[in-house]
C-alpha distance (Angstrom), angle and dihedral (degrees) to the residues before:
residue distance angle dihedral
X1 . . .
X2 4.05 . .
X3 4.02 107.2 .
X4 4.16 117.3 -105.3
X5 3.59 112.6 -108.0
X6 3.53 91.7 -124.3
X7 3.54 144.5 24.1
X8 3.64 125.7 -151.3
X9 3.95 107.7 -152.5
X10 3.99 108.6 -169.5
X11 4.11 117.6 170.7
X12 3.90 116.3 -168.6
X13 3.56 128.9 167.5
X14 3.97 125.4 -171.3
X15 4.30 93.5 -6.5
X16 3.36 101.4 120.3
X17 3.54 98.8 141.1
X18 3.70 96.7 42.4
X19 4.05 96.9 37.5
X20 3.69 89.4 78.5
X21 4.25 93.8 61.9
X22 4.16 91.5 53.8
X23 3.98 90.6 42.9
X24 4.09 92.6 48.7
X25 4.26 88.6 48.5
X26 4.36 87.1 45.9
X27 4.04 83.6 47.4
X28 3.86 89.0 54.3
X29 3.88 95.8 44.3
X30 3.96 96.8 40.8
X31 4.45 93.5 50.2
X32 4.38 84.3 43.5
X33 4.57 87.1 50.6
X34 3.14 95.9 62.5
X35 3.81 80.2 -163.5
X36 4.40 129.8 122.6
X37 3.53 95.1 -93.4
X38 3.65 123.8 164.9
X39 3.99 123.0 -167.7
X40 3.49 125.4 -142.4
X41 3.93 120.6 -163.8
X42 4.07 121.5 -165.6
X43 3.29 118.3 -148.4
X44 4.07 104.8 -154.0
X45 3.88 95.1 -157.5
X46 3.96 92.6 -75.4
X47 3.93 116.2 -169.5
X48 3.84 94.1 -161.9
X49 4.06 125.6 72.2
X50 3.82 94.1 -79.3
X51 3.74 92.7 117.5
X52 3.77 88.2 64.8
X53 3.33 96.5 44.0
X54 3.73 88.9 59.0
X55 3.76 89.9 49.8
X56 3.57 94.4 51.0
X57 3.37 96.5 51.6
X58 4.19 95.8 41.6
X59 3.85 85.0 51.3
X60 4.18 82.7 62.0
X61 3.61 101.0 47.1
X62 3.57 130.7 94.8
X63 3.67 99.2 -153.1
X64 3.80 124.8 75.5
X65 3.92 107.8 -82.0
X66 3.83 123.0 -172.1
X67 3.36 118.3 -178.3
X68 4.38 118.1 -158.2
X69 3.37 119.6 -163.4
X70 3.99 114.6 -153.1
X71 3.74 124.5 -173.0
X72 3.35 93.4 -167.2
X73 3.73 108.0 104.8
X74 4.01 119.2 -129.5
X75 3.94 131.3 72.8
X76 3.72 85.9 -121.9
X77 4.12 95.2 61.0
X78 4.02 86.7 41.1
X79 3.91 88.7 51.8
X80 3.60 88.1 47.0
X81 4.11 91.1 46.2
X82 4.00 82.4 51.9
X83 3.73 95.4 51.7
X84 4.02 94.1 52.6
X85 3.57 78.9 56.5
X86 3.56 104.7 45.1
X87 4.15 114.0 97.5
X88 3.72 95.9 171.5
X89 3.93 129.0 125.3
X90 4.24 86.0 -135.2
X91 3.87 118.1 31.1
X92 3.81 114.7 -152.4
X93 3.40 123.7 -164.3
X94 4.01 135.8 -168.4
X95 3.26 142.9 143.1
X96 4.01 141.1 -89.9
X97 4.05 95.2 -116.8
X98 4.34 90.2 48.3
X99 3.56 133.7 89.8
X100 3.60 126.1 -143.3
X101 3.78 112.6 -131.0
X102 4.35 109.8 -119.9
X103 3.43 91.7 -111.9
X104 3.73 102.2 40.2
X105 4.06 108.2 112.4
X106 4.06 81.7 42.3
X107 3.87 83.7 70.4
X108 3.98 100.6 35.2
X109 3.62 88.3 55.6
X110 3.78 92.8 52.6
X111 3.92 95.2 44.6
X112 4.26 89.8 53.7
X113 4.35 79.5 43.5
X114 3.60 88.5 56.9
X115 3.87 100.4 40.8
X116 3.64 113.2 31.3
X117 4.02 93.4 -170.2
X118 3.51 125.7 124.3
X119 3.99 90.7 -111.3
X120 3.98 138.5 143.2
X121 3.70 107.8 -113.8
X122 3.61 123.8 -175.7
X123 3.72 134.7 179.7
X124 3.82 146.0 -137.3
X125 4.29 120.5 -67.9
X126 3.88 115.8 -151.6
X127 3.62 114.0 -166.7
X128 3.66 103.8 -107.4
X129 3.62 93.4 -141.2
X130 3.73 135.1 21.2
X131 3.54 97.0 -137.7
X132 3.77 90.3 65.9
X133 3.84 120.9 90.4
X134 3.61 110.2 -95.1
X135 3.95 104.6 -108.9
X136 3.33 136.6 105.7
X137 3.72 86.5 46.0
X138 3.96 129.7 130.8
X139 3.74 110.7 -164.4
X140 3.77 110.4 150.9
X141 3.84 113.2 133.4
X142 3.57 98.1 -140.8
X143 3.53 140.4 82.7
X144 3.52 113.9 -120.5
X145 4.48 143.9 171.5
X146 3.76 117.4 -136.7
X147 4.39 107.8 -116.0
X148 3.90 101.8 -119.5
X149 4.13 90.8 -110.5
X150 3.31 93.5 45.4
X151 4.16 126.9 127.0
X152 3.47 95.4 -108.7
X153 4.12 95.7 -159.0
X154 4.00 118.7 117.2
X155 4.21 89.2 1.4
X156 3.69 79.1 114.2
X157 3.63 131.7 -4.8
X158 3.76 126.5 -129.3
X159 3.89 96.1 -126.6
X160 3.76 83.7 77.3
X161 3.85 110.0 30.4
X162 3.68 132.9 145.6
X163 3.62 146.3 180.0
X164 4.03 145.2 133.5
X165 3.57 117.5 -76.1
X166 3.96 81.2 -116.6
X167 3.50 100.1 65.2
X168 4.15 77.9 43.2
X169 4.10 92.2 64.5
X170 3.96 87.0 37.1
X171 3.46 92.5 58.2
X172 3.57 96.0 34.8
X173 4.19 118.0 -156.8
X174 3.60 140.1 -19.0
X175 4.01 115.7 -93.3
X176 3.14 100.5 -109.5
X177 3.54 99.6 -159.6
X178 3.89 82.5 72.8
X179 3.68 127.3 76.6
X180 3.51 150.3 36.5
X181 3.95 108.9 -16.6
X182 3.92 95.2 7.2
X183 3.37 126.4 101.6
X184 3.91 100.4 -86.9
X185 4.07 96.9 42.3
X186 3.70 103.0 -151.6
X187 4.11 144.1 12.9
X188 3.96 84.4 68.7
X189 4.54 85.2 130.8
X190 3.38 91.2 44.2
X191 4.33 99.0 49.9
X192 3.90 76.2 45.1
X193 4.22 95.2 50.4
X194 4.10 82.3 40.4
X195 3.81 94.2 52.2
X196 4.51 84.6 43.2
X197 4.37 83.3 52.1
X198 3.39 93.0 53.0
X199 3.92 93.1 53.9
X200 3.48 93.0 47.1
X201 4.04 93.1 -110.6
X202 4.30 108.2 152.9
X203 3.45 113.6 -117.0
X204 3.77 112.7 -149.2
X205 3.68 147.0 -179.7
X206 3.89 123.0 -145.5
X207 4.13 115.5 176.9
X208 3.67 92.9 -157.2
X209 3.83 107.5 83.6
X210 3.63 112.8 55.8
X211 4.06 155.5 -173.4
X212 3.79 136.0 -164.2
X213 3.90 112.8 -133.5
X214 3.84 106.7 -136.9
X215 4.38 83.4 -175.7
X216 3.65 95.7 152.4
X217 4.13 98.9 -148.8
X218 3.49 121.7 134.8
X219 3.66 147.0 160.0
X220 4.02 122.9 34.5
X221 3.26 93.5 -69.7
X222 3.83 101.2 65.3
X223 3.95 86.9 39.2
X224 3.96 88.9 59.0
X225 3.55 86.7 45.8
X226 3.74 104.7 52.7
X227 3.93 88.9 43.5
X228 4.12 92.2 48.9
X229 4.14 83.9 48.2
X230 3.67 91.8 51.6
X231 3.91 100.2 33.6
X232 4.12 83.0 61.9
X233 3.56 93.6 41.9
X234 4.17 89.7 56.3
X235 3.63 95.3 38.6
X236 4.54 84.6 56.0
X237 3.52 79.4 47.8
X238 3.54 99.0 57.3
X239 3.42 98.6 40.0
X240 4.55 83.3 51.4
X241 3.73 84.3 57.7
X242 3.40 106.7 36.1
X243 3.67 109.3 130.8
X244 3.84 88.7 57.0
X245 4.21 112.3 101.7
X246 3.74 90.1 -150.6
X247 4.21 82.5 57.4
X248 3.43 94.2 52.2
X249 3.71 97.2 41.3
X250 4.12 76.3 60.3
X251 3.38 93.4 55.7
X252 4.14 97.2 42.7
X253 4.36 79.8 55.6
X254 3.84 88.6 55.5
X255 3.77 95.1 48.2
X256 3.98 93.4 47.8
X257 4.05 93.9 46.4
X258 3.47 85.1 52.6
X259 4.17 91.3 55.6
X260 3.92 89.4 44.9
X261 3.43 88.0 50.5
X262 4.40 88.9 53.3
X263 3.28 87.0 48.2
X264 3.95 91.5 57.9
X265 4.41 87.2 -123.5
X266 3.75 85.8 128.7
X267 3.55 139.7 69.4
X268 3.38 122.6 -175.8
X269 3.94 131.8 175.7
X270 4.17 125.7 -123.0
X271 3.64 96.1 18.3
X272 4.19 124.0 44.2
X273 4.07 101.0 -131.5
X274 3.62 99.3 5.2
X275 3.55 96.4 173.6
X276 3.52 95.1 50.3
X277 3.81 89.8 50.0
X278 4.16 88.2 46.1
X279 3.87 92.1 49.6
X280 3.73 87.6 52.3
X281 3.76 90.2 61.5
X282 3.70 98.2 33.3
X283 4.32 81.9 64.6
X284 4.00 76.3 49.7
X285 3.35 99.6 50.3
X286 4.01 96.3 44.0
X287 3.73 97.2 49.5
X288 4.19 88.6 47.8
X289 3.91 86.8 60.6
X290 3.74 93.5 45.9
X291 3.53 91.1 54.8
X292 3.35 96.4 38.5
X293 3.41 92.9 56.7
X294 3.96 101.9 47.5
């Protein structure tokens, strides 16, 4: 059997009721490709009826849909359950509370037609709905190629991340001691972008494919959270990648926003002295992964 051109990797655990609006948008976009695309669904040990809903809607689809069910707890060992699964030439990967735009494979398949490289390419994030804090968005207009020393970390966005499945093996898997429901909670796409630096793999940005981020935070105290989370994932991820200058030049940037923001030369919108609050749980973060590691 020939290989799909792409493979859609989604992981989900305990959405039922807002699976269904991601699944309808990928229904739309797969029936306008035209293209061999298989989906892949990862069940994340849910306890509510999301299993069925994935069966329902497989049993509706005219595309190959294999749905993996892994126990394991954390979106980076059901990404990593996904990618043993995966058999296309171009893995896509997004998340169970995003929509896929109609015409988005149209314009992944001409960004890989235009640059043949083994890269990581991901693509613009609306915010699905306005009364949603805006994070976890990527809205710059422009194209753009991540510099090789560069902080890696919101230059694209894992809800709407792509690359061959041979910059995949390169690579290898997801840390799963990083991520949402493991023990470091965020910065899981960024140790991942790090680890793609290091081997030389580009890193770029194209605007033209896109999702809408149906997240669901709001109000200060889901902002503070989602910073805190991914303050202590970055400061694990420092402390991972500590021997590399680049790293510490990272971590140097952290400690001087936090003195401009002291010194009141910052202003920053959501959260008063963000960088001061981030820094705090960078030190966080770090001294986790040095304990967890002895």
């Amino acid at each position: 059997m020939t290989d799909p051109e792409f493979s859609v990797i989604i992981c989900t655990l305990n959405r039922a009721s807002q699976l269904p609006l991601a699944l309808d948008a990928l229904s739309i976009a797969v029936d306008r490709a035209q293209q061999a695309i298989e989906v892949i669904l990862v069940n994340n040990g849910s306890t509510d009826n999301t299993q069925q809903v994935m069966e329902d809607w497989a049993a509706k689809q005219s595309v190959p849909v294999r749905i993996v069910v892994e126990e394991r707890r954390g979106l980076s060992c059901a990404r990593n359950a996904g990618l043993a699964a995966a058999r296309g030439r171009i893995i896509v990967m997004t998340d169970d509370d995003c929509t896929l735009e109609p015409d988005y494979f149209d314009h992944v398949r001409a960004a890989y037609a235009r640059d043949s490289r083994e890269v990581i390419r991901g693509g613009m994030v609306t915010l699905g709905d306005d009364r949603d804090i805006p994070f976890t968005t990527k809205l710059d207009p422009n194209p753009a190629e991540l510099g090789p020393v560069a902080m890696p970390s919101g230059f694209i966005i894992g809800a709407n991340f792509t690359m061959q499945r041979a910059v995949a093996e390169r690579i290898g898997k997801f840390d799963e001691r990083f991520g949402a429901g493991a023990p470091f909670i965020g910065s899981d796409d960024t140790d991942y972008l790090v680890r793609a630096q290091n081997l030389g793999v580009p890193i770029l940005y194209d605007p033209t494919f896109r999702v809408a981020h149906y997240h669901g935070r709001r109000g200060m105290d889901q902002a503070r959270k989602m910073y805190r989370g991914y303050g202590f994932g970055n400061g694990a991820l420092f402390a991972k990648h500590l021997k590399q200058k680049r790293v510490r030049a990272w971590m140097a940037e952290s400690v001087r926003a936090a003195i401009r923001d002291i010194l009141g030369k910052t202003e920053h919108d959501l959260i008063d002295k963000r960088d001061v609050f981030k820094l705090k749980h960078h030190v966080r973060g770090f001294v986790a992964y040095i304990r967890h590691r002895g």
